[in-house]
Structures are given as C-alpha cells and as structure tokens.
Kinemage of the C-alpha trace (Angstrom):
@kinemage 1
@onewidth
@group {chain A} dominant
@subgroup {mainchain}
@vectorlist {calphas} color= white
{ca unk a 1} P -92.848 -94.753 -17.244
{ca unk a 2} L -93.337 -93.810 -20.777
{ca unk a 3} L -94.853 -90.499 -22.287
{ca unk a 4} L -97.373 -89.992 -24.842
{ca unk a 5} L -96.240 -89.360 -28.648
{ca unk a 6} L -99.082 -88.915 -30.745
{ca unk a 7} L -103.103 -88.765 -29.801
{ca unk a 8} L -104.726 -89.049 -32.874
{ca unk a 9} L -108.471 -88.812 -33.911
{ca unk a 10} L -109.855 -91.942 -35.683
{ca unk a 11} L -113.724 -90.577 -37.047
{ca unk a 12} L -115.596 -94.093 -38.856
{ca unk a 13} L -118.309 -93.361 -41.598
{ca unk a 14} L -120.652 -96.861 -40.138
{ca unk a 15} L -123.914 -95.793 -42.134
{ca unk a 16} L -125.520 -92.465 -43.180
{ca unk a 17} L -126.590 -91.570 -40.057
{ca unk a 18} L -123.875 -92.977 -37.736
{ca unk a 19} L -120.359 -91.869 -37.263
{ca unk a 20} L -118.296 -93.619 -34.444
{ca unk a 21} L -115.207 -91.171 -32.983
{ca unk a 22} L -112.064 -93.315 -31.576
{ca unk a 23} L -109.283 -91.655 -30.032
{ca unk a 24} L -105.551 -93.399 -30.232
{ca unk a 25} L -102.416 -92.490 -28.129
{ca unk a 26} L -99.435 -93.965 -29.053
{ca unk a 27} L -96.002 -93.394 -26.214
{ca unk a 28} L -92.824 -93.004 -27.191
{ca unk a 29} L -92.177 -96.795 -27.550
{ca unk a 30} L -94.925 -97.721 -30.014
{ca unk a 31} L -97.358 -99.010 -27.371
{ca unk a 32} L -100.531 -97.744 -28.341
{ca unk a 33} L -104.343 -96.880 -26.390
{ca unk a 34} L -107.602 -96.311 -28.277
{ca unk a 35} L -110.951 -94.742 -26.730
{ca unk a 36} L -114.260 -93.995 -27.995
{ca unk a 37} L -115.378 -90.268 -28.059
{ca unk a 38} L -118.423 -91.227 -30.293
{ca unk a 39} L -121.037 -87.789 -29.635
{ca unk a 40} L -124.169 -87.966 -32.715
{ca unk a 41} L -124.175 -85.159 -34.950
{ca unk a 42} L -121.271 -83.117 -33.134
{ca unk a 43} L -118.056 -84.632 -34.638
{ca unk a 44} L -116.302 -82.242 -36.071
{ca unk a 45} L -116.754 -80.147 -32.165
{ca unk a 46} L -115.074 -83.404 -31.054
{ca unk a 47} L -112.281 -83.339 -33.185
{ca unk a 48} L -111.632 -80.045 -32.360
{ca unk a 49} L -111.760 -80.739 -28.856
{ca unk a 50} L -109.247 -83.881 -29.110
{ca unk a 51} L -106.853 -80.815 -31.707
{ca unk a 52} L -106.980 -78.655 -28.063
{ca unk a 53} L -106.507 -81.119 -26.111
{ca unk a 54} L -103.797 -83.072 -27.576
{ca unk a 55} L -101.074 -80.184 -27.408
{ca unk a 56} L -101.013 -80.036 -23.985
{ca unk a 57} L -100.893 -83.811 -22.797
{ca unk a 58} L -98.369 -84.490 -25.306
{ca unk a 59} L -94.924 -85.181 -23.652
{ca unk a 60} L -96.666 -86.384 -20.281
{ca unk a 61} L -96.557 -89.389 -18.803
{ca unk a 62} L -98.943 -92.071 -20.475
{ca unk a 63} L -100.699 -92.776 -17.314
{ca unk a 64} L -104.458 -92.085 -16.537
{ca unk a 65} L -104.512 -88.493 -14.297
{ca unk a 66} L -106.694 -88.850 -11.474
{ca unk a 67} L -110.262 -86.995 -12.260
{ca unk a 68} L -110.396 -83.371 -11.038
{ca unk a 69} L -113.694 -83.444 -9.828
{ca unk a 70} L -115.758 -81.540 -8.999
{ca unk a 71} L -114.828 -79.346 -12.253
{ca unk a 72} L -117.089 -76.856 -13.713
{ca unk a 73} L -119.354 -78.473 -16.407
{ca unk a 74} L -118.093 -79.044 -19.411
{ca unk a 75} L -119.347 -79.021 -22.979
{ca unk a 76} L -120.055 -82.221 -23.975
{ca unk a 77} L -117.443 -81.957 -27.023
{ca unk a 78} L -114.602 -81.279 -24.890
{ca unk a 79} L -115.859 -84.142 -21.967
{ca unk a 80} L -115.879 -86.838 -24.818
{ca unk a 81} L -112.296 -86.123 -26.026
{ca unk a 82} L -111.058 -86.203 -22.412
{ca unk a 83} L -113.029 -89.161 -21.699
{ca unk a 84} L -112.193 -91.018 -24.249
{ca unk a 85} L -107.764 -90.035 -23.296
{ca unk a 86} L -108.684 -91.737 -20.043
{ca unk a 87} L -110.150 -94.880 -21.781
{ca unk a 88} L -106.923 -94.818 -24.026
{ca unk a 89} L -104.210 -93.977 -21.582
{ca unk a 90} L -106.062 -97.192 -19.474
{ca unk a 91} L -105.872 -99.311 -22.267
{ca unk a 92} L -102.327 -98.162 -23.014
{ca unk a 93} L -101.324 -98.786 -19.510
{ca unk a 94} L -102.813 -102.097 -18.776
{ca unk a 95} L -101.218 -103.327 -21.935
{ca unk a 96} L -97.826 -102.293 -20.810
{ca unk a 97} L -98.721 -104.346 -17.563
{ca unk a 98} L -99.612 -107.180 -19.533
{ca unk a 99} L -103.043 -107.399 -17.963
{ca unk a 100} L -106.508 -106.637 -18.507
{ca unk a 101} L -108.135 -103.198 -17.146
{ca unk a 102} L -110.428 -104.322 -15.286
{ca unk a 103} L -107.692 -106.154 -13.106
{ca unk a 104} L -106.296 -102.328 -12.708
{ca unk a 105} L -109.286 -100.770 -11.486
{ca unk a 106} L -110.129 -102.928 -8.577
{ca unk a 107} L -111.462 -105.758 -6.930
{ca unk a 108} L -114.033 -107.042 -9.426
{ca unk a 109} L -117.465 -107.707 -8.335
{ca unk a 110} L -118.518 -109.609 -11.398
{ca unk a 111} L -117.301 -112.489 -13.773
{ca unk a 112} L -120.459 -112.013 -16.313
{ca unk a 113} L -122.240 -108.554 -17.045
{ca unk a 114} L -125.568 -108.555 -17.225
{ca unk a 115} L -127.210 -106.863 -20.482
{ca unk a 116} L -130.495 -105.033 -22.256
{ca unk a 117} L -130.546 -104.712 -25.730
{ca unk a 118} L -130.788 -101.359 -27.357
{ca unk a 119} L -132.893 -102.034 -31.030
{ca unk a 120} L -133.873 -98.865 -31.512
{ca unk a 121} L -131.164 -98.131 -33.474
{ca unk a 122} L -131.124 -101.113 -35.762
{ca unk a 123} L -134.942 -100.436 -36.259
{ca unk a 124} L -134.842 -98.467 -39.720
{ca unk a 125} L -138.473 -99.691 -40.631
{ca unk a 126} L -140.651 -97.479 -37.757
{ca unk a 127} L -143.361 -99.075 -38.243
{ca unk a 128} L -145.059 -100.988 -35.243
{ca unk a 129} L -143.800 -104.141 -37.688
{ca unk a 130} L -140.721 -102.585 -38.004
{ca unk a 131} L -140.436 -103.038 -33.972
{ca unk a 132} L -142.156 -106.472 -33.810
{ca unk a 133} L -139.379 -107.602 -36.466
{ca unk a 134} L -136.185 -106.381 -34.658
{ca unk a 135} L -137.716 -107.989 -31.158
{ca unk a 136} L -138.192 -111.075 -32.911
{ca unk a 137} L -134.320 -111.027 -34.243
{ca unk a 138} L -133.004 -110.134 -30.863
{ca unk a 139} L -135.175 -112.451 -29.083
{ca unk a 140} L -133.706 -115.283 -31.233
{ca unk a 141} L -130.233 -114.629 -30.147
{ca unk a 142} L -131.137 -115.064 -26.693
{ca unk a 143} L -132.481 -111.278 -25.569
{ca unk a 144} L -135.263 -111.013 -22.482
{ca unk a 145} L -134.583 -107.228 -21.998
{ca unk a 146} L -135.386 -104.966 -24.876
{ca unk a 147} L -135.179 -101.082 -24.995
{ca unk a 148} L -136.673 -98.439 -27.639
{ca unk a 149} L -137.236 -94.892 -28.164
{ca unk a 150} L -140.562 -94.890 -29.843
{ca unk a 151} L -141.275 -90.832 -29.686
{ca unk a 152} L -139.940 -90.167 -32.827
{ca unk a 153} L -140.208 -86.525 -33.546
{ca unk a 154} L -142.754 -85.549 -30.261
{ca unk a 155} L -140.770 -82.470 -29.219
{ca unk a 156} L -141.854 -80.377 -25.146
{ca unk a 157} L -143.265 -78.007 -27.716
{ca unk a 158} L -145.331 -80.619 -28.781
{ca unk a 159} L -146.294 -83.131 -26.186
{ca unk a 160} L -149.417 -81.328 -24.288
{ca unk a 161} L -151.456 -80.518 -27.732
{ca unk a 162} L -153.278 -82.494 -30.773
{ca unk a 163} L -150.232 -82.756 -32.738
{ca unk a 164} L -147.719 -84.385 -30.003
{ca unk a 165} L -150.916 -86.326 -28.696
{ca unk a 166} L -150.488 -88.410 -32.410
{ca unk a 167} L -146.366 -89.042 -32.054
{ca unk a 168} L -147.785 -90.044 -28.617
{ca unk a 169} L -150.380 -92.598 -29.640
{ca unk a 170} L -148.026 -93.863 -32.653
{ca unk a 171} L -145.120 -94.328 -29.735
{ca unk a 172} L -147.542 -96.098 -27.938
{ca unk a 173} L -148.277 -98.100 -30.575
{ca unk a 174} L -144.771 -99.008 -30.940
{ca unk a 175} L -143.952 -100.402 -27.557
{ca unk a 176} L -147.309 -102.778 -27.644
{ca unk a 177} L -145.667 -104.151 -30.857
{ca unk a 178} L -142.344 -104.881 -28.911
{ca unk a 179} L -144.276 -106.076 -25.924
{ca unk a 180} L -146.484 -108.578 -27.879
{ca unk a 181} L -142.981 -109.906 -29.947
{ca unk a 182} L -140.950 -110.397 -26.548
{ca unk a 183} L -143.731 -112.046 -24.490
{ca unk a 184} L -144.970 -111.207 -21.137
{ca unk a 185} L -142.029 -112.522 -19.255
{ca unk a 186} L -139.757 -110.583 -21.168
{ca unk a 187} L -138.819 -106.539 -20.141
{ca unk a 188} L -139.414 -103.936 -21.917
{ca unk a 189} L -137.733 -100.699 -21.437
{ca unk a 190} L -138.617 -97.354 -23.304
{ca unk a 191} L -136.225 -94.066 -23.592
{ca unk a 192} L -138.271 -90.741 -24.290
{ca unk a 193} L -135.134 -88.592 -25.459
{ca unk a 194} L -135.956 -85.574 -22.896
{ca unk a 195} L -139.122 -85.011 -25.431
{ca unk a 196} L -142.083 -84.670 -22.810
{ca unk a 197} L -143.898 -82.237 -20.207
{ca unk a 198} L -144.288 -83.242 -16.661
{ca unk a 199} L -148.197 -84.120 -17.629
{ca unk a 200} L -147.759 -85.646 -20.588
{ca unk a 201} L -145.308 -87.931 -18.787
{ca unk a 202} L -147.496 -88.568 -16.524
{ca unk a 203} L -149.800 -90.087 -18.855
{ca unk a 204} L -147.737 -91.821 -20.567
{ca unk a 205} L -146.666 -93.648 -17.899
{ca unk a 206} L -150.537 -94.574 -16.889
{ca unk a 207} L -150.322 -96.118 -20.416
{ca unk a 208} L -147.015 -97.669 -20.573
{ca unk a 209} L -147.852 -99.431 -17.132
{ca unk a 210} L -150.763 -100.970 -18.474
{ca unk a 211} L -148.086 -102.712 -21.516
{ca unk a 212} L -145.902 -104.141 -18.329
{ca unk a 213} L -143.209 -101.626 -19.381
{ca unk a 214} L -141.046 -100.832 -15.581
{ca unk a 215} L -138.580 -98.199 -17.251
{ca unk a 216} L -139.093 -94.727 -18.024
{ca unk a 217} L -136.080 -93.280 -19.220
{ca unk a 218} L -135.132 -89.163 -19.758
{ca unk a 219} L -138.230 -88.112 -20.229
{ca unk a 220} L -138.162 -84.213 -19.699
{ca unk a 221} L -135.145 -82.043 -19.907
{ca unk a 222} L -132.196 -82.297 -17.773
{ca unk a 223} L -131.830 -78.739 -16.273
{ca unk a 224} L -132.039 -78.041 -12.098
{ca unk a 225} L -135.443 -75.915 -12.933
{ca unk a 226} L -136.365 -79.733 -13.419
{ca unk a 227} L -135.641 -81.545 -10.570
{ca unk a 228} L -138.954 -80.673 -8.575
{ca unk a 229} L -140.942 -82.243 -11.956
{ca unk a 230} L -139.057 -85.201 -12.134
{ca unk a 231} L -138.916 -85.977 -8.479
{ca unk a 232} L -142.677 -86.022 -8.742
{ca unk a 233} L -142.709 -88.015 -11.905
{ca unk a 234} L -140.374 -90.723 -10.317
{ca unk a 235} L -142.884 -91.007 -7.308
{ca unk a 236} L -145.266 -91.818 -10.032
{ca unk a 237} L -143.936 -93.889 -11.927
{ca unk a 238} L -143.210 -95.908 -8.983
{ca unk a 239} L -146.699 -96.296 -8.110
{ca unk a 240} L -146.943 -97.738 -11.652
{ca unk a 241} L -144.167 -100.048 -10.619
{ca unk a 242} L -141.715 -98.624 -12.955
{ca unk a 243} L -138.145 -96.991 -12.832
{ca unk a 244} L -137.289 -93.768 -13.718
{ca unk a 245} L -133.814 -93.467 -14.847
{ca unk a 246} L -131.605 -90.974 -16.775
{ca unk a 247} L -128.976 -88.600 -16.557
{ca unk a 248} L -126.669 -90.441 -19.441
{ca unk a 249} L -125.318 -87.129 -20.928
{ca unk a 250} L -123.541 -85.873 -17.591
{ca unk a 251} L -120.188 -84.770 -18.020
{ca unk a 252} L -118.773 -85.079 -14.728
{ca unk a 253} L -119.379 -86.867 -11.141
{ca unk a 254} L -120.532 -83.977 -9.256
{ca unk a 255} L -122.986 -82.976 -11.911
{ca unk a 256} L -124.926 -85.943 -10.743
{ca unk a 257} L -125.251 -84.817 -7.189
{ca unk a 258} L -128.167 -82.044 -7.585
{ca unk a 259} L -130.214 -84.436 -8.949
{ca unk a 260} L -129.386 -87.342 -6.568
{ca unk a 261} L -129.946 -85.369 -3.706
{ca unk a 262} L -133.549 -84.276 -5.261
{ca unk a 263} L -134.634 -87.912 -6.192
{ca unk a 264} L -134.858 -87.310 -9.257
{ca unk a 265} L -134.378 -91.210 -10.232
{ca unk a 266} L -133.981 -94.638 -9.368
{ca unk a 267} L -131.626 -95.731 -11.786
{ca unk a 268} L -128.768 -93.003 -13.136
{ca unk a 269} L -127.347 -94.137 -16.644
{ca unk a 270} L -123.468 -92.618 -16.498
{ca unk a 271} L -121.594 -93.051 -20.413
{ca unk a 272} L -117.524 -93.310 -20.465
{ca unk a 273} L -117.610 -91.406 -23.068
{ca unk a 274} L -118.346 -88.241 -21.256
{ca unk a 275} L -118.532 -88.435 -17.403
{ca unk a 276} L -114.646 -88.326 -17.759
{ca unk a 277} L -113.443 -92.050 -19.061
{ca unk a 278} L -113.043 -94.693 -15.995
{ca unk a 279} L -112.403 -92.519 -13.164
{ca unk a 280} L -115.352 -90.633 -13.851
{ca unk a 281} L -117.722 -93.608 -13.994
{ca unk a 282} L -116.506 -95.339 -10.730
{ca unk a 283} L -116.897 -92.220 -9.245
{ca unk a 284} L -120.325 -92.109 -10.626
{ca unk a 285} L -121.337 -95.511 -9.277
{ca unk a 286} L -120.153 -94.472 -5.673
{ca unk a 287} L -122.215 -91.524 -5.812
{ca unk a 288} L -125.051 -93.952 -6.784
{ca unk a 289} L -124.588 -95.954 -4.037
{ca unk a 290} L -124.127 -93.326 -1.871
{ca unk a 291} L -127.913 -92.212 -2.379
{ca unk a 292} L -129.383 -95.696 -2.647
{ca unk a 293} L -129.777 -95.277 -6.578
{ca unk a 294} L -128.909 -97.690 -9.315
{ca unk a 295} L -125.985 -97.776 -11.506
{ca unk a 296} L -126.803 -98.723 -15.091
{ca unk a 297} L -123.949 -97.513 -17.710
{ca unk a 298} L -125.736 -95.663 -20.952
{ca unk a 299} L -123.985 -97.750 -23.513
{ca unk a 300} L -125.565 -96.820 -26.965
{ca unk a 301} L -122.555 -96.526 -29.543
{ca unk a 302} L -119.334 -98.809 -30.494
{ca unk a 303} L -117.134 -101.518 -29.417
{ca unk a 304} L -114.787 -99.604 -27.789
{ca unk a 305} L -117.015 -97.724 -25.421
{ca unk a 306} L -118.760 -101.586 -25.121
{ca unk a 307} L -115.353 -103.050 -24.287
{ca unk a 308} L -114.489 -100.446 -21.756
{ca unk a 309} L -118.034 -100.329 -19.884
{ca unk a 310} L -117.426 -103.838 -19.478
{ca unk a 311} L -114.403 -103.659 -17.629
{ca unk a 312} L -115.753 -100.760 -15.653
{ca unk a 313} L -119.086 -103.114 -14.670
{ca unk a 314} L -116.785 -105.544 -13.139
{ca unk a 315} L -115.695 -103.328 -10.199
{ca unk a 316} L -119.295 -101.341 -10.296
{ca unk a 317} L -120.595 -101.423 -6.264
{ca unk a 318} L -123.993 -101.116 -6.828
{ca unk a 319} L -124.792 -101.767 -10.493
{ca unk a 320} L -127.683 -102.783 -12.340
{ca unk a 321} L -127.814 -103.650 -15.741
{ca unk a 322} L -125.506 -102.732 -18.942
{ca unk a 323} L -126.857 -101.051 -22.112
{ca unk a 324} L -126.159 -103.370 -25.089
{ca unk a 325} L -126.352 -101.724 -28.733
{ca unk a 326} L -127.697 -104.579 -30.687
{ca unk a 327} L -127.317 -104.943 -34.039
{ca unk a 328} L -126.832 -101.691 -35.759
{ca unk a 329} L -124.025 -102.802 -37.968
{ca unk a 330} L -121.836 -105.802 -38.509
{ca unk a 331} L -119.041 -103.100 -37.778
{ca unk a 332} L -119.973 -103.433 -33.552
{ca unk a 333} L -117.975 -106.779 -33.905
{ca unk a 334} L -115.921 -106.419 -37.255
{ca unk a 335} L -113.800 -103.259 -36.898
{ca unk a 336} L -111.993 -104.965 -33.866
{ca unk a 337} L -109.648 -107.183 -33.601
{ca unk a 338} L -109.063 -109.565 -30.786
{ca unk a 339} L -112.686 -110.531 -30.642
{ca unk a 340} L -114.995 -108.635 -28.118
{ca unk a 341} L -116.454 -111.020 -25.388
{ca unk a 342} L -119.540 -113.145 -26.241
{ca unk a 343} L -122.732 -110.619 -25.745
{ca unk a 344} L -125.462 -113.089 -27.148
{ca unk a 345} L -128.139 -113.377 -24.833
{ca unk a 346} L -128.340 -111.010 -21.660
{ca unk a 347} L -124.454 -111.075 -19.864
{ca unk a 348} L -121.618 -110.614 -21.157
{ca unk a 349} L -118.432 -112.365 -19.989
{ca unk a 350} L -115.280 -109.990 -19.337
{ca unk a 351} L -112.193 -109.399 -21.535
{ca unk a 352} L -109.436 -111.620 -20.727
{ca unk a 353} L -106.888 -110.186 -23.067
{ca unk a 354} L -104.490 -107.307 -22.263
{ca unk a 355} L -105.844 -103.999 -22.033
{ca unk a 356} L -109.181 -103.353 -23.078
{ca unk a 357} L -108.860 -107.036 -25.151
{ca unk a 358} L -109.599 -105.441 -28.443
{ca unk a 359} L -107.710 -103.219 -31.515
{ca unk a 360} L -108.955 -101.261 -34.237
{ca unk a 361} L -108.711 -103.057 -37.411
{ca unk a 362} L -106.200 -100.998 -39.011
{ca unk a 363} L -107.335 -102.082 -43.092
{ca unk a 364} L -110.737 -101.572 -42.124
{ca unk a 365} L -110.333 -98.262 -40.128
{ca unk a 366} L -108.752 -96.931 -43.591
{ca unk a 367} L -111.984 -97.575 -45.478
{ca unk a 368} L -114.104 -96.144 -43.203
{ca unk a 369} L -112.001 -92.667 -42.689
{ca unk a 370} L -113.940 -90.145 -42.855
C-alpha cells in the first residue's frame, strides 16, 4: 500500500458570493484523490482545519480509516476537512484499483439516482418572477422536482411579529410563483434555513399545504431543547401531507440519533462533506433505516461533493431522493474533467470511470485560486 505525500487545499473563487473548497492528496507515487470541503462563508476555518489536519495523516497509509464514531461533535470546520480526506483517500484508492467507488463501497442498489433540483441558488433575481423564470429553465431541461428557500432574511427573532409576518407573506409569494411555473403535477419542495418558531411553522405549513408543497425542510434550529417542537411540527405537517426533513449540517452518525429517536423527521438530509466523507454517510443511511426514516443526501455545492453523493446513493438501503444544485454556474460541469454523469432531468446515471470518474481541471483551477 502506498502513503500519503501531500494534502493540499484547492479554495475556487465561482462568483461573489460562492467559494467551492477541494481537498487533494497525492501518495508517494503520484496517484492523486480530491474531495470537496465546500462550508459558505467559513473558508479560511476550513483551511485551517485541512493545515491541522494534514501534519498528522501525512506518512500514513493512503487508505480510507474506518469512522470513529460515535466521536464527540465536531466543529463543522474541522468535520469538512476530514470529510472531505475520506472522499479523497476513496477516490485515491479506487483509482489505484482501477475501479469506480461505488464498486468499493458495496453492493449497489441503484443503476440511476434519482434527483430534485436546487434553484435557489441560481435565482439572483428574488422576485416572485425571478422564481417563475428559473422553474421555467429547469423545467425545460427535464426537472419535475424543484426546491427553494424563499425566507430570505425572516430570522426566529423575527418570525412571530409584523416584521417577519412580511418576509413570510413575500416567501409565500415566492413558492406560488414556482408552483404555478412547474405545474400541478410537478413537486415542489421549500427549505426554511432554521429561520422559524414552532408557531410560525405551523402556519406556514397550513399555507404551504394549500400550494401542494409536501416538504418542509429545517425549519427551526437544530439544538436537543428542539426536539419536543419539531416532533410536534412533523406530526403536523403530516396531517398536511407533507415531509419534514432536515438535519443536513450533522457532523457525525451518532449526532443523528437524539433526534431519530425523538421523531423529529421523516426524511434526514446527511452532506459528505461533513458527516465524515463515505463512511459517515452509509452509516447515516443505516441509522435511517434503522428508525424507519428517509435517506435523502443534502447536496447543495460542487461537482465533487455531486460526484461522490452519487456513488454513495448507489449502495444507500433506504434512500430517497438526491439534492441536485442546478445551475449556479457553468463551473458545476466545467472545472472537471472526465465529464460528470448526465444529470438532465430527475436521475442521474452513475460514474463509470475510475475513482470518483472526474479531475479538477488543473488550467482552470489556477484561474480560479483564490
């Protein structure tokens, strides 16, 4: 076996208000691993995290380490850069093996992943128009499941008085827009961002039901004081036949159990970038199906953390649907190399290539240093 050389931190300037993180290892022959440690707003905590970090794995052996979990939470800085070693050190090793990583991980359960598309991101125009035009775009490529985070700016502080009952109404206002653009046959899907009360979630759910939206994602903070509140808010949001789901900035396997064992959700949205790279997410989707919940990968950032959740949906037990981040840049598919599978439409076939199936695109990655 080899041992790593180098890990390296690769940050990517993609638009003012976007910054994608990749990690690379490289072993001692040249073979090389990249991962995505991609955390909004907190880059420079990750590249600190990857400068710890990187000391004391050099010299090992350039093989995944099995999760230690349960571990004591982590911050998220210091779960993305391990994280996104494990995605690298996969990569690395199923290269060496000639195959691709999902063929490592297990028996696969899947040939195509199924997909929603994330517009909220590519949505720069917030406008109810703004909304209607990105739906349209996606829709045209394909699309029947749409997701948005329409709260812009409605804050816990906010959300039981005049001022957050406005953000509320204009939020509202939003995800009619996207409803009437997809259709009535198409889903609709709306993240809240942790920004609500219990009560005003509660009403906005009475409201969002009536739209035909059936997923209510993250919306009050995710502390154990909470658990009782959302518990009760999944119950109702069930009688408004919709899904509560959430839990997408965990940063290890057993920090899902408190709120799996309170019901807390019907869908729990686990990201490779922080539960703790591939081991951390399959051990996330057993827990899932453990406790009879959903398993729906949070999936809002690059290619590389793309690439990998779609090797790690392919040997998923009990998994729902794939978070697809449509359209943000022409960077998702142009900064790799190799191609990334075909993700028009809602499924995604798997990567057939060694590895995760994809490089950096060295030239380009220059540019974009920042």
């Amino acid at each position: 076996m080899s041992r790593i050389a180098t890990i390296e931190t690769l940050p990517l300037r993609i638009s003012p208000k976007t910054e994608w993180i990749f990690l690379k290892v490289a072993d001692e022959d040249g073979v090389t691993g990249i991962g995505e440690a991609t955390l909004n707003a907190r880059e420079a905590e990750v590249a600190a995290a990857v400068a710890r970090l990187a000391p004391r794995r050099a010299g090992s052996l350039a093989v995944p380490a099995p999760l230690d979990d349960p571990v004591p939470e982590r911050l998220l800085p210091e779960a993305a850069a391990a994280s996104a070693l494990d995605q690298a050190l996969w990569d690395l090793s199923a290269r060496r093996a000639g195959r691709p990583v999902w063929q490592l991980l297990g028996l696969p359960r899947r040939r195509r992943v199924p997909l929603y598309a994330n517009i909220n991101r590519r949505t720069v125009d917030r406008s109810p128009a703004g909304f209607s035009a990105s739906t349209r775009v996606a829709a045209s490529t394909g699309c029947t499941r749409f997701k948005i985070a329409p709260f812009d700016d409605l804050t816990p502080a906010l959300a039981d008085g005049e001022a957050g009952r406005v953000l509320i109404d204009a939020g509202i206002d939003r995800v009619a827009a996207v409803r009437e653009a997809a259709g009535p046959r198409a889903r609709v899907m709306v993240d809240c961002h942790w920004r609500f009360t219990e009560r005003a979630a509660e009403a906005a759910i009475e409201r969002l039901s009536e739209l035909g939206v059936d997923w209510f994602e993250c919306p009050l903070p995710e502390t154990l004081e909470a658990i009782p509140a959302l518990h009760r808010l999944r119950l109702r949001a069930k009688e408004h036949g919709m899904q509560l789901a959430g839990l997408e900035m965990s940063t290890s396997p057993s920090a899902l159990i408190p709120f799996l064992e309170g019901g807390c959700y019907d869908v729990v949205m686990p990201d490779i970038k922080y539960i703790g790279g591939f081991g951390g997410l399959l051990q996330a989707g057993a827990l899932c199906a453990r406790h009879g919940v959903g398993c729906a990968p949070h999936n809002p950032t690059g290619p590389i953390c793309h690439v990998a959740s779609l090797h790690a949906s392919a040997v998923l037990d009990d998994f729902d649907l794939l978070e697809h981040q449509y359209d943000e840049s022409p960077l998702f598919d142009g900064l790799v190399k190799g191609g990334l599978p075909d993700h028009a439409g809602d499924a995604s076939e798997l990567p057939q290539a060694p590895g995760l199936g994809v490089t950096l695109d060295a030239a380009l990655s220059h540019t974009l240093r920042s």
